[in-house]
N, C-alpha and C positions, 0 to 999 in steps of 0.2 A: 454444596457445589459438586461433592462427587458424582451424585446422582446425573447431573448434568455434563461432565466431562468425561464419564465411562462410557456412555455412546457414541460420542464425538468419536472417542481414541481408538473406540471399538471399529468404528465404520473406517478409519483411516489406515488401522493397523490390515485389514480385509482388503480394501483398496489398493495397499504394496502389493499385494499378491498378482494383480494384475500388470504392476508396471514391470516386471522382469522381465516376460517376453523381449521389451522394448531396448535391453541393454544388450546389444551386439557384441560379445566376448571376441571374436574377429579383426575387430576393429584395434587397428595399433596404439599402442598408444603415443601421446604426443605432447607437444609445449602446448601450455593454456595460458594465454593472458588475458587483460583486463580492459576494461573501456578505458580508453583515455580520460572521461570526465565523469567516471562511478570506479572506484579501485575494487567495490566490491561485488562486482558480477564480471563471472569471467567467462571469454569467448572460447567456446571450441570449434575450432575449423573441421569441416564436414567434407572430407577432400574426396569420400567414395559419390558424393552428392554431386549429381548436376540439372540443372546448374549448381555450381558448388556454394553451398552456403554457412551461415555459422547458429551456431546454438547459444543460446547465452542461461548461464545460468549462477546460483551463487554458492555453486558446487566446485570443487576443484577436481573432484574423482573423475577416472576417463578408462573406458570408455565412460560418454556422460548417460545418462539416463533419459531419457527426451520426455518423458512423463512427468517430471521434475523440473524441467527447465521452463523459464520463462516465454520462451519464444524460439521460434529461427527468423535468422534474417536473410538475405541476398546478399545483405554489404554488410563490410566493417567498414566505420561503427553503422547502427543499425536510422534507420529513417523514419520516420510514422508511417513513411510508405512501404519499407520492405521488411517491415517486422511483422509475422504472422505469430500472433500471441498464443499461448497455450489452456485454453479454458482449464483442464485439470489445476496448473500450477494454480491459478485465481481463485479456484474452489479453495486451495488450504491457505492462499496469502489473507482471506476474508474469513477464513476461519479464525485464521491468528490474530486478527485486527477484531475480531468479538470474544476473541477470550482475553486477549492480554492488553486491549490497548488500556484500561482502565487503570492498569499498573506502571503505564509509558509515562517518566515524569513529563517529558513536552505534552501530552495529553493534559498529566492534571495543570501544568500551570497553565492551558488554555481553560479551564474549566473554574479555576480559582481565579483568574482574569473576569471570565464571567459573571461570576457574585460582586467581584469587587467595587469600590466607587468608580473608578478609572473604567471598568468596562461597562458599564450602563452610560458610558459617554461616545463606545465605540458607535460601528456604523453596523450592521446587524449582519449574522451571519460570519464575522470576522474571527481567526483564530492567531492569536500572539505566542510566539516563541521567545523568547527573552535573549536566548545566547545565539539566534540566528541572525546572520547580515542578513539585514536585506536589501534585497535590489529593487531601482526602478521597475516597475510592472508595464506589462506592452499597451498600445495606445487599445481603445476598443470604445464602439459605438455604444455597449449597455454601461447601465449608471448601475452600482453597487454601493449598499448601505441604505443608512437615509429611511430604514424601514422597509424598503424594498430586497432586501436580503440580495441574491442569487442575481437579480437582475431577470427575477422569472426565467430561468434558464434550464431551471432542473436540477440546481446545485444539490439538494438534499436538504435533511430537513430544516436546520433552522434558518433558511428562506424566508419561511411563515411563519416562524416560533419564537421572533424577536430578536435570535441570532446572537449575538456577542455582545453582549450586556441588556440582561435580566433586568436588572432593575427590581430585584425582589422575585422575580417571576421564576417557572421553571422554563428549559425552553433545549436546546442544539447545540451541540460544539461540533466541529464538522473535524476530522481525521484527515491530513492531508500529505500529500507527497511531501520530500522538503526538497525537491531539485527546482523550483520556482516559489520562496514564501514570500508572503503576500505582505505589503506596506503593512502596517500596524496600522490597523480596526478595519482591513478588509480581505474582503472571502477571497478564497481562493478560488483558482479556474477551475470549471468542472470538469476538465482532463486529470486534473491533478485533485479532485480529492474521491476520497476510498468510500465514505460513510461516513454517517453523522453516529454520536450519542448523545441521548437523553440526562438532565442535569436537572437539579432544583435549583429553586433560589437562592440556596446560598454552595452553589458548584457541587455538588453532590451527585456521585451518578446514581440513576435510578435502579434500583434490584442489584446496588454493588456494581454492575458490570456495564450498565448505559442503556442496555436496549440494541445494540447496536443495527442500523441499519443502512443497506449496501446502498450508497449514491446510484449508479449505476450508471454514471458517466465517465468513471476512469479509464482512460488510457495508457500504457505501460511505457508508450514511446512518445515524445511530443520533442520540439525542435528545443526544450530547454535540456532534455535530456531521457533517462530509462531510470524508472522504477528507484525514488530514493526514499527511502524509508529510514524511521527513528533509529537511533542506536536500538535502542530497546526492543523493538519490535522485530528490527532486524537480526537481532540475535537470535529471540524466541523463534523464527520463522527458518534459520539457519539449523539451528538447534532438530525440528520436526523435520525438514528434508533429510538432513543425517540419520535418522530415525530410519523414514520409509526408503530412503538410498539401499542401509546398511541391512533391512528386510528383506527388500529385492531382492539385492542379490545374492544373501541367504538363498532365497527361493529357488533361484536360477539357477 
């Protein structure tokens, strides 16, 4: 694995160097708070901005780093419609969802759900979290499961790969938000998942790490909520901004 993570860390550590410019030393500093329904992304108001907007990000440092942050919005809290997302941030959130999700224990026990007797009985496509509530799911015209995966939607890969219970087979466990999880034995919306990875027959990811590949339907904002990610993943992903934060503005 080194061979493979010294590039990665190499390109990223290179990449700070660019975001300093973006931190306005000017800029006062000020109170930061929290989405009312994620405590862990916090809003910074943009009072020199107009129209004035907020930054959200899962940084507390301020002035914030806008290279870094997930988005700006128009409104607190933020909308599907007034959130302009930050392509940079998604480059390292997907980074860290292909190195680390393999290690996320909700990952593997959706993975070990998959091998199991119980999940070759799910509906395909479906990822189970065991210590998550879950809620009714909204009404909707496509059918999911049943072998139809994704509902042809574009969910990712295991749509077409048997999805949530193998049945001996290898196939997809899909990586998904958790601010809407899905009934027990079906998929998630394709707003709400990241990426699939690759599993054998008996829940094994492939090459150790999955394969991971990017859905490319996720949305950051949806009306259940902004960007909720694993404990675990959410750490590692905290962990790497602090990194390239604490570079910058070295840099700067």
């Amino acid at each position: 694995m080194a061979t493979v993570l010294a590039p990665s860390r190499t390109i990223l550590s290179l990449h700070c160097q660019r975001l300093a410019p973006r931190i306005s030393q000017s800029i006062p500093k000020r109170a930061v708070s929290t989405l009312p329904n994620n405590k862990h992304i916090y809003v910074h108001e943009q009072l020199e901005a107009k129209p004035r907007s907020y930054l959200l990000s899962f940084l507390t440092t301020t002035p914030p780093n806008s290279s870094l942050a997930i988005g700006t919005s128009t409104t607190n809290p933020p909308t599907p419609e007034t959130l302009t997302e930050n392509p940079e941030f998604f480059k390292l959130l997907h980074w860290t969802i292909k190195e680390h999700a393999a290690q996320d224990p909700d990952v593997q026990a959706a993975a070990a759900m998959y091998a199991s007797q119980a999940g070759s009985a799910l509906g395909s496509g479906g990822v189970f979290f065991p210590q998550q509530k879950q809620r009714k799911r909204r009404a909707s015209n496509q059918t999911y499961g049943g072998g139809g995966g994704a509902g042809g939607d574009g969910a990712g890969g295991a749509s077409s790969q048997g999805g949530m219970g193998g049945a001996g087979r290898g196939g997809y466990i899909h990586v998904s938000d958790q601010r809407n999880p899905p009934d027990f034995g079906r998929v998630a919306w394709p707003e709400d998942i990241f990426g699939s990875l690759e599993v054998d027959g008996e829940g094994n990811f492939t090459d150790g790490h999955g394969r991971y590949q990017e859905a490319g339907t996720y949305r950051a904002c949806t009306n259940e909520g902004v960007l909720g990610l694993s404990p675990f993943l959410r750490e590692k992903l905290v962990q790497r901004l602090k990194e390239l934060d604490a570079q910058a503005r070295q840099h700067g």
